[in-house]
C-alpha positions in Angstrom: 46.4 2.8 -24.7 49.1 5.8 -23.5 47.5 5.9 -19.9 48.1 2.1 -19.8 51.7 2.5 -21.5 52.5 4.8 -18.9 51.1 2.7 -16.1 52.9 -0.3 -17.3 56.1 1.6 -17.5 55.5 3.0 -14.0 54.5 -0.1 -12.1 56.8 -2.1 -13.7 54.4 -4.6 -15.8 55.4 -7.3 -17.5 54.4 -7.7 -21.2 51.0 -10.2 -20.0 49.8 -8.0 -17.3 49.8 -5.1 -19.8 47.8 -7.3 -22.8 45.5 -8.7 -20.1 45.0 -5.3 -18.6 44.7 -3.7 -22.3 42.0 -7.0 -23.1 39.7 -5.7 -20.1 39.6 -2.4 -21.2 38.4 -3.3 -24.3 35.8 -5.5 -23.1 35.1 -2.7 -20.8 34.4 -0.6 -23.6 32.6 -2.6 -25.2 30.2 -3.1 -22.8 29.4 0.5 -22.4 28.8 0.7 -25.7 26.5 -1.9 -25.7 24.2 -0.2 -22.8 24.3 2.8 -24.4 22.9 1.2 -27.7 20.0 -0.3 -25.4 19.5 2.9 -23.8 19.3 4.8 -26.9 17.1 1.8 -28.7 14.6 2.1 -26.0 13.9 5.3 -26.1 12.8 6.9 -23.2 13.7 10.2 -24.3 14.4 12.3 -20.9 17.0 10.2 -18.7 15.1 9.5 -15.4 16.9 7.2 -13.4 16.9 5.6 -9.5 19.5 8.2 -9.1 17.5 11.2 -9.5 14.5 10.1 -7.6 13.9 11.7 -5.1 12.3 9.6 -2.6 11.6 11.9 0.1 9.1 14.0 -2.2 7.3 10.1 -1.3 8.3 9.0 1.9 5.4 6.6 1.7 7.4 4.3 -1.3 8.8 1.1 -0.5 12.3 2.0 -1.3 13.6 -2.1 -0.7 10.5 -2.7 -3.3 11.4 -0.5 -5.7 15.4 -1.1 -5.7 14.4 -5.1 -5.6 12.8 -4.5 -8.8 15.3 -2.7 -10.1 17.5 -5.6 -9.7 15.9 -7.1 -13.1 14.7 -10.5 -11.1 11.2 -9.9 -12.0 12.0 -10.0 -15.4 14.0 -13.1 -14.9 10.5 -14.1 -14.0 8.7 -12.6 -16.0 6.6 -10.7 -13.9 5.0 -7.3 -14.6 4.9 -3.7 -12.9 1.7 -1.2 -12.8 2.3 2.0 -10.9 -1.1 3.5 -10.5 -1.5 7.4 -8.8 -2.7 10.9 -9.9 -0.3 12.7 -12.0 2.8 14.1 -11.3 3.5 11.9 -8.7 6.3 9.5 -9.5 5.5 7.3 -11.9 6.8 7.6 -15.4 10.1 8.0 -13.4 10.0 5.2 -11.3 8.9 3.1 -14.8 11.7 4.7 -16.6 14.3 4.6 -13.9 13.4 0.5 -13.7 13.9 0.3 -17.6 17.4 2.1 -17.0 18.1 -0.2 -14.6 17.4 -3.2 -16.8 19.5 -2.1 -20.0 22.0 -1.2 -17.7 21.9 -5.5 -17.0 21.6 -6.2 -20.7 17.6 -6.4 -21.2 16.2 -5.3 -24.4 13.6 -2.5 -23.2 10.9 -0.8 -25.6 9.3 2.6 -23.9 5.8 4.2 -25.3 3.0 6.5 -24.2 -0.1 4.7 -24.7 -1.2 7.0 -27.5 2.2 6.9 -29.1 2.0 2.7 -29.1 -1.3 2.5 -31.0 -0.5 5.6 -33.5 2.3 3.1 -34.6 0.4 -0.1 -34.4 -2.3 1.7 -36.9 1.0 3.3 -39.0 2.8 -0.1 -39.5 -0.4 -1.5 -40.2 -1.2 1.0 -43.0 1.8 0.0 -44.6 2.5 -3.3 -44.4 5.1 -3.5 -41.7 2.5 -4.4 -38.7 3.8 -8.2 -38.1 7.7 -7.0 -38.1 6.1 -4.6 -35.7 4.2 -6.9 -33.4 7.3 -9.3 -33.5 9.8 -5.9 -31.9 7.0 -5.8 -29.2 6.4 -9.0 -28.2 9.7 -10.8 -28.1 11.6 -7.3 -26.2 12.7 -8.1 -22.6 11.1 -5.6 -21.3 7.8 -3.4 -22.3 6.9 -0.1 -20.4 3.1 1.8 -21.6 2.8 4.9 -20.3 -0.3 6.6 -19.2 -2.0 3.1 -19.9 -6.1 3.3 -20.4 -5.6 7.1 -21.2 -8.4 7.5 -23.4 -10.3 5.0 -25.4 -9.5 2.3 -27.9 -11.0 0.9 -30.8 -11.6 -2.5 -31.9 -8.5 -2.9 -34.0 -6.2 -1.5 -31.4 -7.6 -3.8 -29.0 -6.8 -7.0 -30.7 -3.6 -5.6 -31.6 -2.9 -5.1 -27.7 -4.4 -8.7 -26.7 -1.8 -10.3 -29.5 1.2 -8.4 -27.5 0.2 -9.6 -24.1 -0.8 -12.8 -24.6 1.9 -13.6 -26.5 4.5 -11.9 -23.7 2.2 -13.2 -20.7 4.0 -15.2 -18.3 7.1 -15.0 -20.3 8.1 -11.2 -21.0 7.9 -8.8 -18.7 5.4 -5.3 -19.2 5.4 -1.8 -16.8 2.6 0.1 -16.6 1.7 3.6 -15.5 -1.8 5.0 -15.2 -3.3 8.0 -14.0 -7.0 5.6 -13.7 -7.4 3.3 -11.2 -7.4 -0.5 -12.5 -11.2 -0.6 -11.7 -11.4 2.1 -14.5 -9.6 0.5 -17.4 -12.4 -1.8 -19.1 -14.2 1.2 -20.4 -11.3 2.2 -22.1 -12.0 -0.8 -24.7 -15.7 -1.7 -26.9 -15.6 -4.8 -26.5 -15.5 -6.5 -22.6 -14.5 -9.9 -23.0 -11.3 -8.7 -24.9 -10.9 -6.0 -21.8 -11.7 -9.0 -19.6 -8.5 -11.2 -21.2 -6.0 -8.7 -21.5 -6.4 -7.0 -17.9 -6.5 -10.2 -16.0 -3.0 -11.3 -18.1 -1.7 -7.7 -17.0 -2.8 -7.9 -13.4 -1.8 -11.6 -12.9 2.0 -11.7 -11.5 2.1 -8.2 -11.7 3.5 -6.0 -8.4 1.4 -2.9 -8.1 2.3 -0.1 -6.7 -0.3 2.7 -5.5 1.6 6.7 -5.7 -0.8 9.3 -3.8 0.0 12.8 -2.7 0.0 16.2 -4.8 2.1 16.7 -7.8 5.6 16.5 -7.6 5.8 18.6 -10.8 3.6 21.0 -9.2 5.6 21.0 -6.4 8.5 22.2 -7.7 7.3 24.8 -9.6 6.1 26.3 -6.8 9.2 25.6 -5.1 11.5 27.1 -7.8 8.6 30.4 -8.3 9.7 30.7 -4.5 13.6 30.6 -5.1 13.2 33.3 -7.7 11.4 35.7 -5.4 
């Protein structure tokens, strides 16, 4: 309010430009706010974003691929994202630094490690709170799983898991990350014709994105060990 006092008073406003001016900044505000609350309510915990990735530790990245779908148009479409590669090599990033992107645009965005997802799935279910749950799951803009098909599942957790993407497929938008290649990820469930639904909803529509090469994490460890000698 001062800074735009003394700006009026400098420039010379007149009395509209100064409420209209004064108006913007407090849709302005407003607005950042409002990411910020997304940001927070996703909960990605370490801020990882398009800025801080540094693509020449992967020269081999489509960077107009990965800026298009930071855009937010696939989930417009409702389209999904699976970045697959050994770890330490890019993806939790990349999958965070898209979800960024997408509050950033207004989308609702939900972030879990895979083991984290089903530890709460089993906790609301314990106590009563499973379909408020399912609901926060299914009807968020964006989902990301992290270190998807990480270690096994049992039945429970798998029908909980088909509920979520059938109900989001072809409609709501889910990343995922994996350390396992797709050709892997049935053994992770008991049962194969619920492994059979849910992977071909996740793989239909879905842009996949293969990350190879050594560790980035190990890479700079060894880079920083080197700075201290």
């Amino acid at each position: 309010m001062e800074l735009r006092m003394l700006e009026s008073q400098q420039n010379q406003l007149d009395y509209k430009t100064f409420l209209s001016l004064l108006l913007q900044d407090e849709l302005d505000a407003r607005q950042v706010r409002k990411i910020q609350k997304l940001i927070r309510d996703a909960r990605f915990g370490q801020e990882l974003t398009l800025e801080n990735f540094d693509f020449t530790w992967a020269p081999y990245l489509n960077r107009t691929q990965i800026r298009e779908l930071a855009t937010g148009v696939f989930i417009s479409q409702g389209e999904g994202i699976i970045l697959v590669g050994p770890p330490g090599t890019g993806k939790t990033h990349l999958a965070k630094a898209i979800g960024h992107e997408a509050c950033r645009k207004g989308y609702t965005v939900l972030f879990y490690k895979f083991h984290q997802l089903f530890a709460e799935l089993l906790r609301a279910d314990s106590n009563g709170t499973i379909d408020r749950f399912l609901n926060k799951l299914i009807h968020c803009d964006l989902l990301i799983v992290d270190d998807f098909a990480f270690k096994k599942i049992d039945q429970k957790n798998s029908e909980f898991l088909y509920s979520i993407v059938d109900a989001r497929y072809g409609t709501r938008s889910i990343i995922l990350t994996s350390n396992r290649a797709m050709t892997d990820w049935m053994n992770v469930f008991p049962d194969p014709v619920i492994a059979g639904a849910i992977l071909d909803r996740l793989a239909h529509q879905a842009h996949q994105i293969q990350l190879k090469g050594e560790s980035l994490r190990k890479k700079l460890t060894t880079k920083n060990r080197k700075q201290d000698l």
